[in-house]
C-alpha positions as CSV (number, residue, x, y, z in Angstrom):
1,X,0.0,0.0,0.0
2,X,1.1,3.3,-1.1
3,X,2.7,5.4,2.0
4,X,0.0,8.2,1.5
5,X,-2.6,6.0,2.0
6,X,-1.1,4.1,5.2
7,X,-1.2,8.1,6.4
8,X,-5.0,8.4,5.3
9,X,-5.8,4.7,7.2
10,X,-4.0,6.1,10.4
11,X,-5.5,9.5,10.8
12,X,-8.9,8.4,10.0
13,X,-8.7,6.2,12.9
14,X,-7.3,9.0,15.2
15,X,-9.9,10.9,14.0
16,X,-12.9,7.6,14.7
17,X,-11.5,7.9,18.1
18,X,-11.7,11.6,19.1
19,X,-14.8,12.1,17.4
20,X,-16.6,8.6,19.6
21,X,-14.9,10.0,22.6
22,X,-16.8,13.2,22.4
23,X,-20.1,11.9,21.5
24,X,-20.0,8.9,23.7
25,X,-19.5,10.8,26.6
26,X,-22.1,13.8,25.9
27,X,-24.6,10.7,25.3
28,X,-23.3,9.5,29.1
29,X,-23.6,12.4,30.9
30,X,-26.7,10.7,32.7
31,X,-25.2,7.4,33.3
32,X,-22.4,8.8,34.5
33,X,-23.7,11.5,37.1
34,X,-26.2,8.3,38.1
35,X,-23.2,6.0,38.6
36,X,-21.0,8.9,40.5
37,X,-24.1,9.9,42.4
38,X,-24.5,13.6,42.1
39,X,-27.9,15.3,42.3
40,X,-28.1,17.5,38.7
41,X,-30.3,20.5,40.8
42,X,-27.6,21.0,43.4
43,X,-25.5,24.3,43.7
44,X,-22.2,22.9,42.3
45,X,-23.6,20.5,39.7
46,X,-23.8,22.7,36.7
47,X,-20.6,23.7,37.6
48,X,-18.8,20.0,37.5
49,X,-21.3,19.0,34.2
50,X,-19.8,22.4,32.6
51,X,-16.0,21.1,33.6
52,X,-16.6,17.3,32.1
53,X,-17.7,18.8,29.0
54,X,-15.3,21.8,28.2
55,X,-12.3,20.8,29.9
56,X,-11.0,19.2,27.5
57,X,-11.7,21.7,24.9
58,X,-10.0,24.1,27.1
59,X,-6.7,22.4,26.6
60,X,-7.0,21.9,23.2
61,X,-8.1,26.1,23.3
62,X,-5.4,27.4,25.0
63,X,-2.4,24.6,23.8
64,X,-2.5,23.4,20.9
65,X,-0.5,26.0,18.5
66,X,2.3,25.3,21.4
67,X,1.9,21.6,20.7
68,X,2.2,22.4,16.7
69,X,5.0,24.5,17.5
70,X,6.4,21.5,19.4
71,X,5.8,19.0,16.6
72,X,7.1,21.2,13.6
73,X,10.6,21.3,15.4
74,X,11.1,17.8,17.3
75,X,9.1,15.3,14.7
76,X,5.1,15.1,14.0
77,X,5.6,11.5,13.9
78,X,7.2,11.3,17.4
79,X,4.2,13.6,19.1
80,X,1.5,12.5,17.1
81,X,2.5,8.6,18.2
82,X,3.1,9.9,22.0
83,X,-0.9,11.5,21.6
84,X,-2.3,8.0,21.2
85,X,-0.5,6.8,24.3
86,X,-1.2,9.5,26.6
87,X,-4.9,8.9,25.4
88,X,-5.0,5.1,26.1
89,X,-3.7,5.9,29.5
90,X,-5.7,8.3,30.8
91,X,-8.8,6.2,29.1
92,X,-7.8,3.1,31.1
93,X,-7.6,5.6,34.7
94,X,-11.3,6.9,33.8
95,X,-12.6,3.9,33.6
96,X,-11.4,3.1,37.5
97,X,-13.8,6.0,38.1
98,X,-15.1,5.3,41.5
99,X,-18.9,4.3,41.5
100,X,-20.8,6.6,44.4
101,X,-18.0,8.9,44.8
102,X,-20.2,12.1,44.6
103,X,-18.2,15.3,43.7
104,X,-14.9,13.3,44.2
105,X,-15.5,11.3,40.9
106,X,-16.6,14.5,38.9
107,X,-13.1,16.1,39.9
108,X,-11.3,12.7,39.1
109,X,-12.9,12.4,35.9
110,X,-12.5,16.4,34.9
111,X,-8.2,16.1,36.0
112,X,-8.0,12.9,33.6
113,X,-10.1,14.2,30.6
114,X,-7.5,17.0,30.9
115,X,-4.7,14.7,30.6
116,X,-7.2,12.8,27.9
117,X,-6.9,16.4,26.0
118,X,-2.8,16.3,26.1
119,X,-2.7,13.3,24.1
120,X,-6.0,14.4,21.8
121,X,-4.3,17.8,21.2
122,X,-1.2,16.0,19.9
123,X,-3.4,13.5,17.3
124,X,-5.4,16.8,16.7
125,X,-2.9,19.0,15.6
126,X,-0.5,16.4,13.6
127,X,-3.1,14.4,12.0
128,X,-4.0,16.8,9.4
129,X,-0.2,18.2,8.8
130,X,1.1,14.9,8.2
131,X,-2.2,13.9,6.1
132,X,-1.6,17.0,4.1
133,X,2.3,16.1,4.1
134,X,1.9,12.6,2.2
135,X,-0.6,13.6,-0.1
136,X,0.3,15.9,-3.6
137,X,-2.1,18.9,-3.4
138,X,-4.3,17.4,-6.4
139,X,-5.1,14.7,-4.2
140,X,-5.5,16.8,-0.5
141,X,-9.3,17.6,-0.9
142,X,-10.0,13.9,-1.4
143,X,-8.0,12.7,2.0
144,X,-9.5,15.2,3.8
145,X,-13.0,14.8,3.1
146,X,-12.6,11.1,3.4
147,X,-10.9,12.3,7.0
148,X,-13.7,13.7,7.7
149,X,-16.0,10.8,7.0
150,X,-14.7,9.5,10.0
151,X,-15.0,12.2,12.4
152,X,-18.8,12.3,11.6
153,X,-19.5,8.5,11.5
154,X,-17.3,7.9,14.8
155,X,-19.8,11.0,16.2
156,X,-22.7,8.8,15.2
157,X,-20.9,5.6,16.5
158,X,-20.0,7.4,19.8
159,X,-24.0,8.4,20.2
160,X,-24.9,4.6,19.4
161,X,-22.1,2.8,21.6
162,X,-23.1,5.4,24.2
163,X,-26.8,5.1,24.3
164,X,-26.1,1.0,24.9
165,X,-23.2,0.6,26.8
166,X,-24.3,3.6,29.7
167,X,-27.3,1.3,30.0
168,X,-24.7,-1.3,31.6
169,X,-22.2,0.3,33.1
170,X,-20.8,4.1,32.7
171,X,-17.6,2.5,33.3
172,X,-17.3,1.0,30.3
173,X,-17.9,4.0,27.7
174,X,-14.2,4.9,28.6
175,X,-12.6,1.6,27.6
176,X,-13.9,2.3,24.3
177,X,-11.4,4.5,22.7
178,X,-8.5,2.5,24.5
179,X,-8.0,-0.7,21.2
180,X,-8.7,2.5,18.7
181,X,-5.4,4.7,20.8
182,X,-3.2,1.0,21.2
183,X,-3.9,0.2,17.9
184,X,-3.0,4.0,16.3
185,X,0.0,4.3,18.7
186,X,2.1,0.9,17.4
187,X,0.7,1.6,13.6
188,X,2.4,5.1,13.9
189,X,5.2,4.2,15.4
190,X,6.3,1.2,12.8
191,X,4.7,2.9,9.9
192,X,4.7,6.5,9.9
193,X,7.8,8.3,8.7
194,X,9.4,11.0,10.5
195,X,9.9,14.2,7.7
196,X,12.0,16.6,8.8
197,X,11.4,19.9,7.4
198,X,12.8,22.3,10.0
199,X,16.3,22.7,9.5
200,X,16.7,24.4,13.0
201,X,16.5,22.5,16.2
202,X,16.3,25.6,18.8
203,X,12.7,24.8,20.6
204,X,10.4,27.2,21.6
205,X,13.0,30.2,22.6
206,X,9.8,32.2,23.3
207,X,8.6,30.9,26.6
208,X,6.7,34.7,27.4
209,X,5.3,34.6,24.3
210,X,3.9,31.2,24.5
211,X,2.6,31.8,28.3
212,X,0.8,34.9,27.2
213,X,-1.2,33.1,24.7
214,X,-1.9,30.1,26.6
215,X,-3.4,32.2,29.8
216,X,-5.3,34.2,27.4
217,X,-7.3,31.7,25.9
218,X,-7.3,29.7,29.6
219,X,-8.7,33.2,30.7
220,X,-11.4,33.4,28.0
221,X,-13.0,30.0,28.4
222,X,-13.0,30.5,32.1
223,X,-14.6,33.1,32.0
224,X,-17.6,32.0,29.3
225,X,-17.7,28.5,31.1
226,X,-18.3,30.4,34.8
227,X,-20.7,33.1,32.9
228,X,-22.9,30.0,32.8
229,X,-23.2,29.5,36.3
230,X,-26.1,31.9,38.3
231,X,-24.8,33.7,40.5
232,X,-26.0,35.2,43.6
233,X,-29.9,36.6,42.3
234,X,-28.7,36.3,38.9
235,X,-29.9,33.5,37.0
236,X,-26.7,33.8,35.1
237,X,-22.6,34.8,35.9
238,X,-21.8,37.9,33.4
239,X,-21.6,39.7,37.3
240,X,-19.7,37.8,38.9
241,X,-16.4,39.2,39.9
242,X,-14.1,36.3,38.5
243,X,-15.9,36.2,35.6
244,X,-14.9,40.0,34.8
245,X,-12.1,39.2,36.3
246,X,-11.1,36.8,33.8
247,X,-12.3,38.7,30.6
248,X,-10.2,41.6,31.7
249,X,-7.4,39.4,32.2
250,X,-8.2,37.6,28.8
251,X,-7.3,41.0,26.7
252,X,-4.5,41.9,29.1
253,X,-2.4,38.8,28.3
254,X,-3.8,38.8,24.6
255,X,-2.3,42.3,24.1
256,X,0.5,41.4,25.9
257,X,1.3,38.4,23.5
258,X,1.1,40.7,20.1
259,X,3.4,43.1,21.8
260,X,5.5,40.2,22.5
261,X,5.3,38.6,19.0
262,X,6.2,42.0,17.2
263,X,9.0,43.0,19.1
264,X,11.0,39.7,19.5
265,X,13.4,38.3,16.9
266,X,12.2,34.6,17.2
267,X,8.4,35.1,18.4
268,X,6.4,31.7,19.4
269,X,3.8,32.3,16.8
270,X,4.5,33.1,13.5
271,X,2.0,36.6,13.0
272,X,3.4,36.5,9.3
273,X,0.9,33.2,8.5
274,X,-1.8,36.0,8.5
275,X,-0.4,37.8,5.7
276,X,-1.0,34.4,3.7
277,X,-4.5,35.4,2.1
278,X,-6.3,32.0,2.0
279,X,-4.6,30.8,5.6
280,X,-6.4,34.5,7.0
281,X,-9.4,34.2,5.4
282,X,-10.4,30.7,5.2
283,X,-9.5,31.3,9.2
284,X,-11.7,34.1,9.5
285,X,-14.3,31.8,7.6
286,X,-13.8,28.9,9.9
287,X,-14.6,31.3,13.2
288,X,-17.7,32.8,12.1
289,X,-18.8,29.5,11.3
290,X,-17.9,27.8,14.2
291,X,-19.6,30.7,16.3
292,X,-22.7,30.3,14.1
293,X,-23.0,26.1,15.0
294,X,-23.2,26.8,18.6
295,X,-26.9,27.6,17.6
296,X,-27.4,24.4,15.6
297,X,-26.0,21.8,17.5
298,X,-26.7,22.9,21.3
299,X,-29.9,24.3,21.1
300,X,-31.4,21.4,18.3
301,X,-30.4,19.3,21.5
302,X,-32.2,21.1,24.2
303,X,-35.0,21.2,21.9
304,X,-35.1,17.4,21.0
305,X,-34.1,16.6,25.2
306,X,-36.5,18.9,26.9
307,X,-39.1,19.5,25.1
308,X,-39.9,17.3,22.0
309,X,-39.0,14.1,23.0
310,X,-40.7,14.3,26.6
311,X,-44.0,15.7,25.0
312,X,-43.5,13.0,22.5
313,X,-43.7,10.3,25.5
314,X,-40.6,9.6,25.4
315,X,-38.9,8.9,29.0
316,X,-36.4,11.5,30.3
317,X,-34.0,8.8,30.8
318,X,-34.0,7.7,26.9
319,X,-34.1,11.7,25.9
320,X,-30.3,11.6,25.5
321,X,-30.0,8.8,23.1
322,X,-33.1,9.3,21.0
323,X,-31.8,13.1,19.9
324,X,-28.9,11.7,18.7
325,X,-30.8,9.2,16.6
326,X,-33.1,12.5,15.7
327,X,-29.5,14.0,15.1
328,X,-28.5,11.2,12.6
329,X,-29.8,13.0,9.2
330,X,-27.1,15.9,9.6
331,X,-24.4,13.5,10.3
332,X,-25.2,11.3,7.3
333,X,-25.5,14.5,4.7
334,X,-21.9,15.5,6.4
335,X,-20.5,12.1,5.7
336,X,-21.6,12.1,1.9
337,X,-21.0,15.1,1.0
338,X,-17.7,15.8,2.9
339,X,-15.6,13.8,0.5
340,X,-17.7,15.4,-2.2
341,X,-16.6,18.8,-1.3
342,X,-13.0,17.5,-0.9
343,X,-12.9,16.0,-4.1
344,X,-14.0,19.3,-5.7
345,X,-12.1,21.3,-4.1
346,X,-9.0,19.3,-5.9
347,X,-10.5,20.0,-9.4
348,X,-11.9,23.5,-8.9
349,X,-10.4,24.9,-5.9
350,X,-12.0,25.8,-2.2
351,X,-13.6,29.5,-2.9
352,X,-16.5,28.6,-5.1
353,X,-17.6,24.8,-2.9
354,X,-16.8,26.6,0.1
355,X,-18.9,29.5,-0.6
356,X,-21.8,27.6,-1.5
357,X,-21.8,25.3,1.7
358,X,-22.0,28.2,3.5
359,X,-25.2,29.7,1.4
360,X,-26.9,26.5,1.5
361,X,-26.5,26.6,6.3
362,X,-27.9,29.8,5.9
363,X,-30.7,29.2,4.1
364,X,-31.1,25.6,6.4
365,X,-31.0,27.8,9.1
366,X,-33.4,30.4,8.0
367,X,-35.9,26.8,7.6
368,X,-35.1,26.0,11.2
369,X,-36.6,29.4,12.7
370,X,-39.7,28.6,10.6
371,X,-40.4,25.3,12.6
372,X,-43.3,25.5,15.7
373,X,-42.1,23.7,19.1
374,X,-43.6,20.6,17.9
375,X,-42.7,20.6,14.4
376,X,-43.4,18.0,11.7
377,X,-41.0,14.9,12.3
378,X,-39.8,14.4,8.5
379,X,-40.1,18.2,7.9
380,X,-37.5,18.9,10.6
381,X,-35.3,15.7,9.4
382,X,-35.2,17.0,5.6
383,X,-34.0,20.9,6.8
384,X,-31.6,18.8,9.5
385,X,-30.5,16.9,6.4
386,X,-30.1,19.4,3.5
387,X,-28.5,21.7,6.6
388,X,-25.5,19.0,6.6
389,X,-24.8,18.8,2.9
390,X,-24.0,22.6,3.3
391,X,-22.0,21.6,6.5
392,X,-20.3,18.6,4.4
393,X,-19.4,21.5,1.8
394,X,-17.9,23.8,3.5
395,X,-15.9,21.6,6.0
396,X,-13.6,19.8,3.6
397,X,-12.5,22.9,0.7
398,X,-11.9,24.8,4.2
399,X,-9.4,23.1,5.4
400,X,-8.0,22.1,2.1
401,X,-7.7,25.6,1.5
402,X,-5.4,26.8,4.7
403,X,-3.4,23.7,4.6
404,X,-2.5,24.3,1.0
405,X,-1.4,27.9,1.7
406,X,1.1,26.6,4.8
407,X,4.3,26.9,4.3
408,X,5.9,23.4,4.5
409,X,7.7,23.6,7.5
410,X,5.3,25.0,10.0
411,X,1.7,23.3,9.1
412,X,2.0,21.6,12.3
413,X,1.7,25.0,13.9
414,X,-0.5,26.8,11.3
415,X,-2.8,23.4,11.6
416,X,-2.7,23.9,15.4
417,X,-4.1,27.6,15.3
418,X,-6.9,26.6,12.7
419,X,-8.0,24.0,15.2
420,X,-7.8,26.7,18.0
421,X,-9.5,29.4,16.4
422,X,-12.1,26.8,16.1
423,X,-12.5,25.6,19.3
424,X,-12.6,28.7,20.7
425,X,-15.5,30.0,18.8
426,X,-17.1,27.0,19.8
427,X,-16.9,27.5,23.3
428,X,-18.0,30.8,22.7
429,X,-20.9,30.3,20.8
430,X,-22.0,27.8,23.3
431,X,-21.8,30.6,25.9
432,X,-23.5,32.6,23.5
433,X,-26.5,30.9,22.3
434,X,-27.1,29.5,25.9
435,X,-27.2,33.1,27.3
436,X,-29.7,34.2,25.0
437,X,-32.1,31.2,25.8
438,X,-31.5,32.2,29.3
439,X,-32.4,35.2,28.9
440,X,-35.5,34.6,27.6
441,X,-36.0,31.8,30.1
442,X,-35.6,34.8,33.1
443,X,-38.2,37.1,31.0
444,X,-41.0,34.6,30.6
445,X,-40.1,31.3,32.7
446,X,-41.8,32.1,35.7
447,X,-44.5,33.3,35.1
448,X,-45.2,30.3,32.6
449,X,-44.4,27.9,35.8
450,X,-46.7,30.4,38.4
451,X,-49.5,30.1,35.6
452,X,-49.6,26.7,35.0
453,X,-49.4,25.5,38.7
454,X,-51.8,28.0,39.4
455,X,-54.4,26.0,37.0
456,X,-53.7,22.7,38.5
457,X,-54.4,24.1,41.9
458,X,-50.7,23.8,43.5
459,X,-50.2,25.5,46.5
460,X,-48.2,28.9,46.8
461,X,-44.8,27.4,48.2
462,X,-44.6,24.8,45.5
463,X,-45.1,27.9,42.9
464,X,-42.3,29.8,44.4
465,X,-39.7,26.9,44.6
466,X,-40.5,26.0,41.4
467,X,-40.4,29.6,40.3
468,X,-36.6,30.2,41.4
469,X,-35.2,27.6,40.0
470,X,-32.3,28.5,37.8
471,X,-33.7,28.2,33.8
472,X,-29.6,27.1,33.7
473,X,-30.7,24.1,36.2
474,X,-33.8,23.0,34.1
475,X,-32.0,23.0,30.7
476,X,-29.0,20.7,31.9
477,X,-31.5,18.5,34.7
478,X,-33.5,17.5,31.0
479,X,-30.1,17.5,28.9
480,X,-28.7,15.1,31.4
481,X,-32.0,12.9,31.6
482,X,-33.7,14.1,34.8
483,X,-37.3,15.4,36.1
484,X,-36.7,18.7,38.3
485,X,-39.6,17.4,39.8
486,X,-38.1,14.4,41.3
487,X,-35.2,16.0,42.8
488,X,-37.7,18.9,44.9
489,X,-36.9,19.1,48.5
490,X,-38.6,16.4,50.5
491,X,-40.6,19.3,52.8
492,X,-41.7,20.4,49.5
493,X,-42.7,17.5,47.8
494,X,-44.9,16.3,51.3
495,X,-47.1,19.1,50.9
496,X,-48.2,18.8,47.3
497,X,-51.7,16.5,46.9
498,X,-51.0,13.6,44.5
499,X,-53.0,14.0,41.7
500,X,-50.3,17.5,41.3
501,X,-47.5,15.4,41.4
502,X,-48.4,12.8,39.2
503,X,-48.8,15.5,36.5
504,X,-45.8,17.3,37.1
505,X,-43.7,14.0,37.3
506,X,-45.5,14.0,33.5
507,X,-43.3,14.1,30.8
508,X,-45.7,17.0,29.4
509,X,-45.1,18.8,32.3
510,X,-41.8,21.0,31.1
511,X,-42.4,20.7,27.4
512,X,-45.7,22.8,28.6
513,X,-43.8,25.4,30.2
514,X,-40.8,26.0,28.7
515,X,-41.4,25.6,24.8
516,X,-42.9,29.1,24.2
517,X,-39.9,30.9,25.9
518,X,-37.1,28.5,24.2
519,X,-38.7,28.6,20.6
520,X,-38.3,33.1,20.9
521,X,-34.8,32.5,22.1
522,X,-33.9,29.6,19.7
523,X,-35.6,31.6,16.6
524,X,-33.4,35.2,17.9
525,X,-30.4,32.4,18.5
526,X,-30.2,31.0,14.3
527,X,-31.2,34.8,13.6
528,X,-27.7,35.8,15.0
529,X,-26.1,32.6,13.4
530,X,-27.6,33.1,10.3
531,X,-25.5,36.8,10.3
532,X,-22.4,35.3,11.1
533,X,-22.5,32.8,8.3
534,X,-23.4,35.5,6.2
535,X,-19.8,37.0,7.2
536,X,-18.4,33.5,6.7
537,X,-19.7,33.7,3.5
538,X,-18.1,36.6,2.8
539,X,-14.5,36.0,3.9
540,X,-14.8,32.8,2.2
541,X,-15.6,34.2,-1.1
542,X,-12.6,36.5,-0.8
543,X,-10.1,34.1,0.1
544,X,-8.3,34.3,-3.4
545,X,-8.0,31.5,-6.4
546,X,-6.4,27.9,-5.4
547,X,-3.2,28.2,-4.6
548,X,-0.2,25.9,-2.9
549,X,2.1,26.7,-0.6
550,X,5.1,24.8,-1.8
551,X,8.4,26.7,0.0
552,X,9.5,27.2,3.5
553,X,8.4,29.5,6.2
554,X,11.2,33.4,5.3
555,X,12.8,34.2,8.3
């Protein structure tokens, strides 16, 4: 088998594994809180649930242009093969998880998915410079898109293998990705080739630089991920001191950096990539897009979880895995048409596919804010669907396109601040989009809960308990599989008649009260993603003709 293809093989199954390790676990989230015993309504739990999930993306934030940096200069072979075994590790310590630990096991599972995100940063960044290494640039498109194949199937796969295995044991959802790391980690190692294209072997000389930037972006996420969390009488953080705290310090250490990268004579990051038109632009492209999907893929979720499903019948246990079945239409247009758009891209170039994925999530999106709360099954499966080939479109030509404009010798680093730029505006949207549903939630929420307790004759201290709970608490209670209603004090809960109880133990019972508020706050949500893609769509369409980047980074 040709080497380029042995490349293809490998980093398809780095990228199987990343993409089923973030799905499977999202699709856990119940099993696992279940199995660690921690009550989803108390004060700290949004805060651990918030660490599980975005811990690991802030690592791969805040580090991986140092772990490109890294790579260029020692060996992507070396790093990318040491990614799959600090992965397998760390899997193997997660699943010793202790069962009934409480907050114990949601700390010792948020310090190991950290260490999980050391290794994953490494595969991240050096799977797609080493892909884009072994292939000619005719052929890039092509191996990307067919990359990309297996990040969205292994995102399916993840939501499947999830939904089954948490049933049995949340335990075992870790052990998962451990055959996929062994297996990429000795296949590298004996089969990979180490290409040295750096002729210097000085390391990272700018240690300031590199701090600055890292405790920026550490600074950022922090201070979206804690903006999340109420707050004394808010039902959100934007006042809390620390949160300000860390936005202010955010810029500080931002500025800080480009003062640092101007003045020095050997800066950690590169600023002259950005004078490459299609690495700026296709970048600029990739962030507004990536702030626009917070909208799609978060708050289609909610939707699915809290509302549909539960007024559908469905139990709130079963809520998790059943939207990612309902999910399954966007993943499959992204898996066809993925390697369509790569394959394009190599015969026409990225600008015009591009481009046109982007106008065709716009117009999916402008569908989506047309749908009532309890939309038309197929309708909503066809705009989910026809959304993804636009997704599938844009994804592929993207990538192609910065890759291609990267100098030779430093696409490990260029490739690591595409990803970050990425996951950034990911975090951000989610911060976002979630903010504006809560928003609405604050306006309108209790006064939907006071009204429809009022009709089924519930007495005045249930309404006011029920009335001050955190929106934040309800959202995440139904995303991770729970009834608020259960989890009511037990004073509370004594005092209401049954025939209340039974119907707010419903399913109905939230669906009722929070679907008009959500649906005004998911409609204003795609409205505000639909005008970033429209930027997108812009910088895309002026990122310049195809062009390859054949020559070494000038000094």
């Amino acid at each position: 088998m040709q080497y380029k293809y042995t490349v293809l093989a490998n980093t398809t199954l780095g990228g199987l594994m990343a993409s089923i390790n973030s799905t499977i676990l999202l699709i856990s989230l119940p099993a696992i809180f279940r199995g660690i015993n921690i009550n989803p309504l108390a004060s700290n739990s949004l805060a651990l649930l918030l660490w599980i999930l975005l811990g690991y993306m802030i690592v791969t934030a805040s580090f991986l242009v140092t772990f490109g940096k890294i790579s260029d200069i020692y060996g992507r072979k070396k790093f990318y093969t040491l990614g799959f075994t600090i992965f397998a590790i760390a899997s193997v310590l997660l699943s010793l998880t202790p069962s009934n630990s409480g907050e114990f096991g949601a700390y010792y599972i948020i310090i190991l998915r950290i260490v999980q995100a050391i290794g994953g940063g490494f595969i991240m960044v050096n799977g797609t410079a080493l892909l884009t290494d072994a292939f000619p640039s005719h052929e890039r498109g092509k191996a990307l898109g067919i990359n990309q194949i297996a990040f969205v199937a292994g995102g399916f796969l993840g939501i499947i293998i999830g939904g089954l295995l948490s049933f049995y044991d949340f335990h075992i959802i870790f052990l998962v990705s451990v055959p996929f790391a062994i297996a990429g980690a000795l296949w590298a190692q004996y089969k990979l080739k180490e290409e040295n294209y750096r002729t210097d072997k000085k390391g990272i000389k700018d240690y300031l630089g590199n701090v600055f930037l890292a405790a920026s972006l550490v600074c950022l996420v922090l201070g979206f991920t804690y903006a999340l969390i109420p707050y004394k009488n808010s039902q959100l953080g934007w006042n809390n001191p620390f949160v300000l705290l860390a936005f202010s310090l955010s810029v500080i250490f931002f500025i800080l950096f480009i003062i640092r990268e101007m003045k020095t004579k050997e800066p950690f990051l590169n600023l002259h990539l950005f004078k490459l038109r299609s690495f700026s632009f296709g970048s600029l492209a990739l962030l507004f897009n990536s702030l626009a999907q917070g909208a799609l893929m978060f708050l289609i979720v909610i939707w699915l979880q809290a509302i549909y499903l539960p007024a559908h019948g469905f139990s709130y246990e079963s809520t998790p895995f059943w939207a990612g079945i309902y999910m399954m239409p966007l993943m499959i247009s992204v898996v066809i048409f993925g390697p369509l758009g790569g394959t394009l891209t190599d015969k026409y170039g990225a600008r015009e596919i591009a481009t046109i994925g982007l106008i065709i999530m716009i117009i999916g999106f402008a569908l989506i804010t047309t749908l009532p709360a309890n939309f038309n099954l197929y309708e909503f499966l066809a705009i989910l669907f026809f959304t993804g080939i636009g997704n599938g479109l844009f994804a592929a030509p993207n990538t192609t396109a910065i890759m291609n404009s990267l100098p030779i010798d430093v696409r490990g680093e260029g490739n690591g601040v595409r990803q970050t730029i990425g996951n950034v505006a990911r975090v951000v949207s989610l911060s976002m989009f979630f903010t504006i549903a809560i928003t609405y939630f604050v306006t309108y929420l209790p006064s939907q809960i006071n009204n429809y307790l009022s009709s089924l004759g519930a007495p005045s201290s249930l309404i006011k308990v029920l009335s001050n709970i955190p929106g934040s608490d309800l959202l995440f209670a139904s995303l991770l599989g729970y009834n608020p209603i259960n989890y009511l004090p037990s004073q509370i809960s004594s005092l209401i008649p049954s025939s209340i109880l039974n119907s707010l133990k419903s399913t109905t019972f939230l669906p009722n009260v929070i679907s008009n508020p959500f649906i005004k706050a998911l409609r204003i949500s795609f409205a505000i993603g639909i005008a970033m893609l429209i930027i997108a769509t812009i910088f895309s369409a002026l990122r310049g003709g195809k062009f390859v980047n054949t020559e070494r980074m000038k000094k």
